[in-house]
mmCIF file as Biopython writes it, N, C-alpha, C and O atoms, coordinates in Angstrom:
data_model
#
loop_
_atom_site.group_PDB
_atom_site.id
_atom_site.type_symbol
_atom_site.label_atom_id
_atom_site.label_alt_id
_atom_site.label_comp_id
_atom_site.label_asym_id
_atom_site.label_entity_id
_atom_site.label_seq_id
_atom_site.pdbx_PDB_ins_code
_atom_site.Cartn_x
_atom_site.Cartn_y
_atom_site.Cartn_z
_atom_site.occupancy
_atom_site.B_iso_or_equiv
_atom_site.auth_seq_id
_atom_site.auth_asym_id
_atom_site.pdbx_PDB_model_num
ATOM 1   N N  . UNK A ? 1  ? -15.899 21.066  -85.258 1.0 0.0 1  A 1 
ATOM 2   C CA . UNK A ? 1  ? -16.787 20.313  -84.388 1.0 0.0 1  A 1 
ATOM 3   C C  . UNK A ? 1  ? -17.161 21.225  -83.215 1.0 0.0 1  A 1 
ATOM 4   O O  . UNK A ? 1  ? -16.307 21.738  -82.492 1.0 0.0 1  A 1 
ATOM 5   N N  . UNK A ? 2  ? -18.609 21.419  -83.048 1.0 0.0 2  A 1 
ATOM 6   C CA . UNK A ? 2  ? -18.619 22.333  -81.720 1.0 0.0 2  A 1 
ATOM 7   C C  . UNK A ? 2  ? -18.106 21.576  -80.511 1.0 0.0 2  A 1 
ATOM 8   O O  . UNK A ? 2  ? -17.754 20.432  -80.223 1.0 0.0 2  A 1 
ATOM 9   N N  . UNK A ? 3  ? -18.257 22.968  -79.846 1.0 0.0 3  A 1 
ATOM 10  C CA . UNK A ? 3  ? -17.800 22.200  -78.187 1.0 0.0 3  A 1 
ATOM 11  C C  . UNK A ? 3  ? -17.977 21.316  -77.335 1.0 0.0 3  A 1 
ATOM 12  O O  . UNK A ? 3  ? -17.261 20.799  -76.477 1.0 0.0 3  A 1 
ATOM 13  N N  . UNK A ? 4  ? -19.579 21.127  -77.839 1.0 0.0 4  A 1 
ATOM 14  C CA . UNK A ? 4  ? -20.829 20.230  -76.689 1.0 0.0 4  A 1 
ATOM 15  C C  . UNK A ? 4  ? -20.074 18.691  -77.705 1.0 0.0 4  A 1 
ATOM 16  O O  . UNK A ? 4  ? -19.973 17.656  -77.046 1.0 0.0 4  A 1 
ATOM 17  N N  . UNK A ? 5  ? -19.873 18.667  -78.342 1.0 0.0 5  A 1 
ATOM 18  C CA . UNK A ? 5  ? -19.572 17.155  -79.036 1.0 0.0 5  A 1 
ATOM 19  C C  . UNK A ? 5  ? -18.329 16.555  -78.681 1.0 0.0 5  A 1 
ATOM 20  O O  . UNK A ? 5  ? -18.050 15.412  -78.318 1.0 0.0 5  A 1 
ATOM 21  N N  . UNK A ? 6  ? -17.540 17.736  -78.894 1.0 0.0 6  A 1 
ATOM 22  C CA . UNK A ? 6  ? -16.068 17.490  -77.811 1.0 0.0 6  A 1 
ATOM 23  C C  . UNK A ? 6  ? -16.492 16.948  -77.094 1.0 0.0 6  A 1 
ATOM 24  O O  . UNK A ? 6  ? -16.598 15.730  -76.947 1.0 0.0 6  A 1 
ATOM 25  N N  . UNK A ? 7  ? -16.953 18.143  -76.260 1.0 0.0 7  A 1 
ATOM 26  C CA . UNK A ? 7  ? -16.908 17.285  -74.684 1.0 0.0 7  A 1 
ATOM 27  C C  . UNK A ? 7  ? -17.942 16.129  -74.458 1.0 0.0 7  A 1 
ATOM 28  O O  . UNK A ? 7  ? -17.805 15.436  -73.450 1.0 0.0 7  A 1 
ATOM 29  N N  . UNK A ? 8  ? -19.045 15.857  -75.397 1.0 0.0 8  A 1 
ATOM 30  C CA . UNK A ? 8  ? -19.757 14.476  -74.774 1.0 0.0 8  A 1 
ATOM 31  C C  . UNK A ? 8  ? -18.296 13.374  -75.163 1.0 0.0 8  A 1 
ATOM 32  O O  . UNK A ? 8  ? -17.628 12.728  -74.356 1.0 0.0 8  A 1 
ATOM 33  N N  . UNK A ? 9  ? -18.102 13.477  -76.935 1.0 0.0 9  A 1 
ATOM 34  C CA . UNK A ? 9  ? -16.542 12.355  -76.860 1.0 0.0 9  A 1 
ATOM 35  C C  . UNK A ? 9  ? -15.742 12.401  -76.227 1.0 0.0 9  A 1 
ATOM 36  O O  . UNK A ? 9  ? -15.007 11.432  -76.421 1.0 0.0 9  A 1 
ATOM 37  N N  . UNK A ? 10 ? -15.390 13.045  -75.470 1.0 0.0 10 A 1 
ATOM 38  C CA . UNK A ? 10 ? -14.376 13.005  -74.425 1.0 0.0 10 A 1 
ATOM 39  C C  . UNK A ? 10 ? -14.780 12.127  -72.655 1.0 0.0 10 A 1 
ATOM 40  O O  . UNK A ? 10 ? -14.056 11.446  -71.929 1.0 0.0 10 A 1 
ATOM 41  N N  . UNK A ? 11 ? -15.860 12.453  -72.545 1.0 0.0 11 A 1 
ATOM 42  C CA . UNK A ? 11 ? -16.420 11.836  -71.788 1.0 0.0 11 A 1 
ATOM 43  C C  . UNK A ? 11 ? -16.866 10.218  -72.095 1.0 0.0 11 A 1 
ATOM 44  O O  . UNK A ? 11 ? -16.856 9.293   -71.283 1.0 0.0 11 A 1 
ATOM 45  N N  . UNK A ? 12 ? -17.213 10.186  -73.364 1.0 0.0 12 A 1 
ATOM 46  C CA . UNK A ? 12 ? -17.708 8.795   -73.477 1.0 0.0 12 A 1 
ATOM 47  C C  . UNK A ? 12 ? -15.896 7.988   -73.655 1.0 0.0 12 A 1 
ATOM 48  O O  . UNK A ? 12 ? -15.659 6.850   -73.250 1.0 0.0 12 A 1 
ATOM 49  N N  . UNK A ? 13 ? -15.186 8.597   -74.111 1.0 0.0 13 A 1 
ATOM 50  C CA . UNK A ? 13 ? -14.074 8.018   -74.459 1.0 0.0 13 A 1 
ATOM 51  C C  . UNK A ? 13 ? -13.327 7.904   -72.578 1.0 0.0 13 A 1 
ATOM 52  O O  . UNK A ? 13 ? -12.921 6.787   -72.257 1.0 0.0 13 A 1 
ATOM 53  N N  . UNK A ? 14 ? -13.245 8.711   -71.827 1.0 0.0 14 A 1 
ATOM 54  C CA . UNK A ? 14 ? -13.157 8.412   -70.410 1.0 0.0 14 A 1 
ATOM 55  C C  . UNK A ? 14 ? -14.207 7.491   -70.024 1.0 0.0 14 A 1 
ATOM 56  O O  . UNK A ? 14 ? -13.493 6.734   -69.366 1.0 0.0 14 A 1 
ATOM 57  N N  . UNK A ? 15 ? -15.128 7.088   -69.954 1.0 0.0 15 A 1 
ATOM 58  C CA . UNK A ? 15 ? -16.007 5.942   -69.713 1.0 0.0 15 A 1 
ATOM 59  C C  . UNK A ? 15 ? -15.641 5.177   -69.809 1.0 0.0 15 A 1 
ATOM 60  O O  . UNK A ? 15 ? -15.118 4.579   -68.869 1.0 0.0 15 A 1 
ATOM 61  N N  . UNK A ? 16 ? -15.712 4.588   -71.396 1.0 0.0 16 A 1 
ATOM 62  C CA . UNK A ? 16 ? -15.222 3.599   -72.319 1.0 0.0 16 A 1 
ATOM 63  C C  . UNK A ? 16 ? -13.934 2.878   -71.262 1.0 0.0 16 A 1 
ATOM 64  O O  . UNK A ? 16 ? -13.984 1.716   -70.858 1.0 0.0 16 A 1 
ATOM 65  N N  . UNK A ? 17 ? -12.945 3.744   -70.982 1.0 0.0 17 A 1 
ATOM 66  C CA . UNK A ? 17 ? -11.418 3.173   -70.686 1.0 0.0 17 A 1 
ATOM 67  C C  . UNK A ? 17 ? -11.778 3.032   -69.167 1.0 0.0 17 A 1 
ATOM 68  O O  . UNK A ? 17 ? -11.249 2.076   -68.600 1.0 0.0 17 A 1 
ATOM 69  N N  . UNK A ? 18 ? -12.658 3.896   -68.368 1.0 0.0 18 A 1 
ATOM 70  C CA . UNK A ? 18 ? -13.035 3.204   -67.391 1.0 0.0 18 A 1 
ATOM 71  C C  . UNK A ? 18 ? -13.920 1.642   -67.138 1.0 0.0 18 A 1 
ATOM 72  O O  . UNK A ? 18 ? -14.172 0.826   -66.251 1.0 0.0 18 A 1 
ATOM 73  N N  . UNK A ? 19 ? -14.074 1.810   -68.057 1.0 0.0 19 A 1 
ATOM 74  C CA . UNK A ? 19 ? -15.145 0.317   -68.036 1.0 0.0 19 A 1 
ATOM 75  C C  . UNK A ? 19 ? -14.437 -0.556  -68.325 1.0 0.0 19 A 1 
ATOM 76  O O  . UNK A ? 19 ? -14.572 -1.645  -67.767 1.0 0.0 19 A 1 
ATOM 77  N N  . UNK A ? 20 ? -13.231 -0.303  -69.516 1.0 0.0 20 A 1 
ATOM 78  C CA . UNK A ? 20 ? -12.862 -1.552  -69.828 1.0 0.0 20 A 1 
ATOM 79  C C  . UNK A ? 20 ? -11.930 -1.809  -68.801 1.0 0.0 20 A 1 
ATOM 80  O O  . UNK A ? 20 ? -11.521 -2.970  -68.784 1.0 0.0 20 A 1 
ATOM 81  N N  . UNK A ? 21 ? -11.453 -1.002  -67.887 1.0 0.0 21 A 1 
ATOM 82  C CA . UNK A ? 21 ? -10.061 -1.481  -66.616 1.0 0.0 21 A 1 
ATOM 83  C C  . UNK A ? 21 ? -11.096 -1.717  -65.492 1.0 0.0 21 A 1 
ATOM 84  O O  . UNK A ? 21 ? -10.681 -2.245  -64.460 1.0 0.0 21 A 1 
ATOM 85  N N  . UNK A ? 22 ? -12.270 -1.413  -65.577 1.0 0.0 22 A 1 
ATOM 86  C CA . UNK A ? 22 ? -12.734 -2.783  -64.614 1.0 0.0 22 A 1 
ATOM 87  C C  . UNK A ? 22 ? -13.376 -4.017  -65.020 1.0 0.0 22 A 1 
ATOM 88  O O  . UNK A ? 22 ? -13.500 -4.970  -64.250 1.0 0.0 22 A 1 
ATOM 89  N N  . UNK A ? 23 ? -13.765 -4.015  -66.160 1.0 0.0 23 A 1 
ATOM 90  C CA . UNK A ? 23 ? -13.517 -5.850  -66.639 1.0 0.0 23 A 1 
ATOM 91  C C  . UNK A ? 23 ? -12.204 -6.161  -66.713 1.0 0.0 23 A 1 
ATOM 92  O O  . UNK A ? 23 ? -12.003 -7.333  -66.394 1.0 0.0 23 A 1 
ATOM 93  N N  . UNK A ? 24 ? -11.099 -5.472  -67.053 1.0 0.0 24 A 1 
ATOM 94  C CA . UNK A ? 24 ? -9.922  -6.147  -67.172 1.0 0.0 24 A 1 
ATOM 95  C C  . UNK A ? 24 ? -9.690  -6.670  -65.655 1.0 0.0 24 A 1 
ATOM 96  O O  . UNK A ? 24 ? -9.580  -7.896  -65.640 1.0 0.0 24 A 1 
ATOM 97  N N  . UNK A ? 25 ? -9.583  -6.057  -64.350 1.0 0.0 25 A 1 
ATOM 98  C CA . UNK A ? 25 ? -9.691  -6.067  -63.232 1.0 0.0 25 A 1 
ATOM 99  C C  . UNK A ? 25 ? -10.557 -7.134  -63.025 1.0 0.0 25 A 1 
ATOM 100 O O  . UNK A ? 25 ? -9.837  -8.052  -62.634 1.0 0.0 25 A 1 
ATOM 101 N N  . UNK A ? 26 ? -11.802 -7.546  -63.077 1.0 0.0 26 A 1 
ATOM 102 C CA . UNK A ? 26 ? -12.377 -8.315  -62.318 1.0 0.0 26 A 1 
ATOM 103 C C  . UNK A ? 26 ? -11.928 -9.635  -63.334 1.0 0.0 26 A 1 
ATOM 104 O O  . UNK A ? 26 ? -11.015 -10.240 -62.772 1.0 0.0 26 A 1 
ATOM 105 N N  . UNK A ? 27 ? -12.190 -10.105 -64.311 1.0 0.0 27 A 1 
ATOM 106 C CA . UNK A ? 27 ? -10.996 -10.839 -64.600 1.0 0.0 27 A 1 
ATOM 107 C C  . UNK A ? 27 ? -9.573  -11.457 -64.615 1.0 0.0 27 A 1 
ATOM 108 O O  . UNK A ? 27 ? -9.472  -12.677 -64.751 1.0 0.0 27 A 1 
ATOM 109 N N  . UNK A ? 28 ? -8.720  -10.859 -64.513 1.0 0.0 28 A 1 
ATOM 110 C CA . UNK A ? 28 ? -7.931  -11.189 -64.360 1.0 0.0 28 A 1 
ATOM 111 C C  . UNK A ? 28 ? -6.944  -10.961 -62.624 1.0 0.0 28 A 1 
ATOM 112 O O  . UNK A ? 28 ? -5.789  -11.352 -62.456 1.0 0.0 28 A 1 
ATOM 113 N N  . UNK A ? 29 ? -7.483  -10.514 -61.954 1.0 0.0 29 A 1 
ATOM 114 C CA . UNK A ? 29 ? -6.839  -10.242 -60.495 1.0 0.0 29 A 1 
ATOM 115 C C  . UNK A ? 29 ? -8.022  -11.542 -59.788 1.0 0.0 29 A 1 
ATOM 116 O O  . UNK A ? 29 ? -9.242  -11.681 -59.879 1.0 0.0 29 A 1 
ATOM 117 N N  . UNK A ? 30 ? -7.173  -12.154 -59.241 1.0 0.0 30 A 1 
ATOM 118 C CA . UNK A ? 30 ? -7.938  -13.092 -57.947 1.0 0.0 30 A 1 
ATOM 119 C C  . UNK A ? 30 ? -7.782  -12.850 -56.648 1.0 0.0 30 A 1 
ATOM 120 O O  . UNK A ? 30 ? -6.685  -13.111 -56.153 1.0 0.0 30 A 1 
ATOM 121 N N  . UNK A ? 31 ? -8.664  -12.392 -55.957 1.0 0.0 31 A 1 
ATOM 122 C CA . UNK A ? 31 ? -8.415  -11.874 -53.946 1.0 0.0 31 A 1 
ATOM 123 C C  . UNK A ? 31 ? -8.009  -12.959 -53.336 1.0 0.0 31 A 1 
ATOM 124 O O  . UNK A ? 31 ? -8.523  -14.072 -53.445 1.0 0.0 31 A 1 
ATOM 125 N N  . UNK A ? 32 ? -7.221  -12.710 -52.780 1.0 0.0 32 A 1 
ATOM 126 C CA . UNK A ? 32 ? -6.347  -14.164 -51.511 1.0 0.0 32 A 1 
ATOM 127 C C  . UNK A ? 32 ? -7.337  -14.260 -50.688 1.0 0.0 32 A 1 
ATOM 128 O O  . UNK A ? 32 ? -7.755  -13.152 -50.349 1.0 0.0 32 A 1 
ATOM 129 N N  . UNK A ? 33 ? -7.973  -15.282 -50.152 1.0 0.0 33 A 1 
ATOM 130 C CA . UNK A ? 33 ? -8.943  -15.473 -49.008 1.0 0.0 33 A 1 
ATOM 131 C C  . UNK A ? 33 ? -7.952  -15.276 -48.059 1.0 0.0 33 A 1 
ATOM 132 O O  . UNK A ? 33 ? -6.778  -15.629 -48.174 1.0 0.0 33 A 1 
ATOM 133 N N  . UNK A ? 34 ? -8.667  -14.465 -46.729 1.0 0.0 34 A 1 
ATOM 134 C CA . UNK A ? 34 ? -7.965  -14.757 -45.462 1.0 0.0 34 A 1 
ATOM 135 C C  . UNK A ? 34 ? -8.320  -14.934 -44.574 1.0 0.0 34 A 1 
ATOM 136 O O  . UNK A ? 34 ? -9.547  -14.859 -44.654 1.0 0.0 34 A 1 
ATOM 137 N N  . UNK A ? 35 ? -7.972  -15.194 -43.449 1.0 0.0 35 A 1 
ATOM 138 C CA . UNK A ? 35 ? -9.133  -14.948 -42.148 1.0 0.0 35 A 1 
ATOM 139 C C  . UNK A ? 35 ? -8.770  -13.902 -41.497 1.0 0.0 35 A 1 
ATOM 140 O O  . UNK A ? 35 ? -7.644  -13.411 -41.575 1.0 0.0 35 A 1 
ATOM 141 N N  . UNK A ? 36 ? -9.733  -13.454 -40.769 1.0 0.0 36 A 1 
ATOM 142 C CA . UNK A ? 36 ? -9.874  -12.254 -39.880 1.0 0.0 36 A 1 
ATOM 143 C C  . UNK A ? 36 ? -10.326 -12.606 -38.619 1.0 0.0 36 A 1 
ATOM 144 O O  . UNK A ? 36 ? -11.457 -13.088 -38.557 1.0 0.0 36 A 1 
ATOM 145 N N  . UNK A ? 37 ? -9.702  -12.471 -37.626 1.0 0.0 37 A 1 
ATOM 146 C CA . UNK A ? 37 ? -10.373 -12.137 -36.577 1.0 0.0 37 A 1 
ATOM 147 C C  . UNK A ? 37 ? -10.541 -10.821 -35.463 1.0 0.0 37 A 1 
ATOM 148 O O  . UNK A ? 37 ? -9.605  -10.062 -35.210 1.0 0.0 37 A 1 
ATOM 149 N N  . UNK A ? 38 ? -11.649 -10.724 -34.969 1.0 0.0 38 A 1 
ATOM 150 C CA . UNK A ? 38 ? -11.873 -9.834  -34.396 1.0 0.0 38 A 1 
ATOM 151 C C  . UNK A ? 38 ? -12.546 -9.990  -32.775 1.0 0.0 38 A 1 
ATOM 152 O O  . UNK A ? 38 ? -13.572 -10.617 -32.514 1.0 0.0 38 A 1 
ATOM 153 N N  . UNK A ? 39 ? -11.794 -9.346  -31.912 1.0 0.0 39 A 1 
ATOM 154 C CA . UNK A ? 39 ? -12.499 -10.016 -30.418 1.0 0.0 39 A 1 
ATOM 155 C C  . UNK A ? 39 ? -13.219 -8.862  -29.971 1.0 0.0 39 A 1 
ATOM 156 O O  . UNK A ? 39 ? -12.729 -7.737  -29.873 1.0 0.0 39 A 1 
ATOM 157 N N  . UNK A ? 40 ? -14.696 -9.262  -29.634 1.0 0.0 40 A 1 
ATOM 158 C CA . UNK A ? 40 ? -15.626 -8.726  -29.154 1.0 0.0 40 A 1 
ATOM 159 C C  . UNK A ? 40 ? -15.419 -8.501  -27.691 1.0 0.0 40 A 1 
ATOM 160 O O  . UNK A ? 40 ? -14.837 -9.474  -27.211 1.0 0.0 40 A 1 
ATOM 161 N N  . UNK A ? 41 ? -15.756 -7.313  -26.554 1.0 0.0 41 A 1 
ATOM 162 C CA . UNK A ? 41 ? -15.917 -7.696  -25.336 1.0 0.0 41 A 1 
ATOM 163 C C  . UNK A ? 41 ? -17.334 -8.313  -24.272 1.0 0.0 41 A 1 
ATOM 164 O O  . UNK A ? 41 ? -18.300 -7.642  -24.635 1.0 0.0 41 A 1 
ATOM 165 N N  . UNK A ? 42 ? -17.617 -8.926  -23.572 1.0 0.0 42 A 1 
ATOM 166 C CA . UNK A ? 42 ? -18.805 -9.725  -23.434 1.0 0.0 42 A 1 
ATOM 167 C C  . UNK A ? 42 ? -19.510 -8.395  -23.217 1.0 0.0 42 A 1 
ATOM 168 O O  . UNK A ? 42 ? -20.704 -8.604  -23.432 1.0 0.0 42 A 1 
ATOM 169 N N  . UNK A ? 43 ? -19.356 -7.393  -22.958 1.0 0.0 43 A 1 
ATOM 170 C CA . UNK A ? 43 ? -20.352 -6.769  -22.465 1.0 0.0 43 A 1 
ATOM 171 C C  . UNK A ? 43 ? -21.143 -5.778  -23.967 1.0 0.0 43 A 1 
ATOM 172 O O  . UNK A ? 43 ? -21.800 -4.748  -23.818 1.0 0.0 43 A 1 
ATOM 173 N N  . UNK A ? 44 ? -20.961 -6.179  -24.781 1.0 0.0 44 A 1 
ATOM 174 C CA . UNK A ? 44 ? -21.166 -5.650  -26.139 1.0 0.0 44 A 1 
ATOM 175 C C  . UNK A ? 44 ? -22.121 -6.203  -26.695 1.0 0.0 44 A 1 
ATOM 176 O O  . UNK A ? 44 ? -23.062 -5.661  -27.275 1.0 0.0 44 A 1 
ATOM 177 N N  . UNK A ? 45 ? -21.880 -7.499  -26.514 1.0 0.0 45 A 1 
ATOM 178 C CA . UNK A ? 45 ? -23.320 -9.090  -26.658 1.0 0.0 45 A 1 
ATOM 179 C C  . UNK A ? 45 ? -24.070 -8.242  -26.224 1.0 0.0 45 A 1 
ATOM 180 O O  . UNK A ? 45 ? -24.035 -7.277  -25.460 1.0 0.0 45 A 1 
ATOM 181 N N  . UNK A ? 46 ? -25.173 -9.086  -27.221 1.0 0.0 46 A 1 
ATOM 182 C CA . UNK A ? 46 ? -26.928 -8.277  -26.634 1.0 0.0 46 A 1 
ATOM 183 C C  . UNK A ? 46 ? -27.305 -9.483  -25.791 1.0 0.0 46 A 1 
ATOM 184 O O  . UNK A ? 46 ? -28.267 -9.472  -25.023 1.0 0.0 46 A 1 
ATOM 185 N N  . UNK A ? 47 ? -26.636 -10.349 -25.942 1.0 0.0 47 A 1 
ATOM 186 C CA . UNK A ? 47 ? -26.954 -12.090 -24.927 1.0 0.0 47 A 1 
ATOM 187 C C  . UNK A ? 47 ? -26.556 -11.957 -23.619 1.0 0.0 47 A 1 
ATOM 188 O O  . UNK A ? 47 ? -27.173 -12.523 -22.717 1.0 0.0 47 A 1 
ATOM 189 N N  . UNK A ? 48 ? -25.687 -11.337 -23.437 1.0 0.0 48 A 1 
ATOM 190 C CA . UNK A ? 48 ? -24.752 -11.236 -22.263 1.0 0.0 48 A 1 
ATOM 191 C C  . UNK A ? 48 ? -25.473 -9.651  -21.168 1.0 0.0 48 A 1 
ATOM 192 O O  . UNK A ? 48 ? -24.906 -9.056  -20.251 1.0 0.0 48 A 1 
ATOM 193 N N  . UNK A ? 49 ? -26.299 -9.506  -21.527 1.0 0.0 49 A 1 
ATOM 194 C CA . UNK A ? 49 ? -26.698 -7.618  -20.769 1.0 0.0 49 A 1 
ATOM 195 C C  . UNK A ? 49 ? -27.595 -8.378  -19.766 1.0 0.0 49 A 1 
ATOM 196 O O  . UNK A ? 49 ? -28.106 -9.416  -20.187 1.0 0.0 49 A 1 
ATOM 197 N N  . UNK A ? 50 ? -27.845 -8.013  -18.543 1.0 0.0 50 A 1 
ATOM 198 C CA . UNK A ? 50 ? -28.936 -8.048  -17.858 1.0 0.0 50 A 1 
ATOM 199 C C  . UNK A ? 50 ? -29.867 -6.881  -18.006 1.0 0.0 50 A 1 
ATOM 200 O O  . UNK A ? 50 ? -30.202 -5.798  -17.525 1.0 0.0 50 A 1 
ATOM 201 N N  . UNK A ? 51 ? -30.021 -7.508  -18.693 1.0 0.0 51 A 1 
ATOM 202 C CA . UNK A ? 51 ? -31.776 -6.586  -18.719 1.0 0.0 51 A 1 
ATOM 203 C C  . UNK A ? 51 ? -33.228 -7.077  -18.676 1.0 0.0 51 A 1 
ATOM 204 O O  . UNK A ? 51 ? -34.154 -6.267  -18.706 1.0 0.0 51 A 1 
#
């Protein structure tokens, strides 16, 4: 088998197993909702500037 065929199957076969571990991933893993907070200082507001 030449080289160039190797290496495209090798590549499609790295694809392949990449693709399928992110459908496996978005399937089966669920993200915990959380909250976040974050405190702004007033002077950062575009509401709050005298201008």
């Amino acid at each position: 088998m030449p080289a160039i065929l190797k290496l495209l199957l090798t590549l499609i076969i790295l694809g392949g197993v990449g693709y399928g571990s992110v459908i496996v991933l978005v399937n089966f893993v669920e993200p915990e909702p959380r909250e976040i907070k974050h405190n702004v200082q007033k002077s950062k507001l575009k509401i709050f500037r005298d201008e």
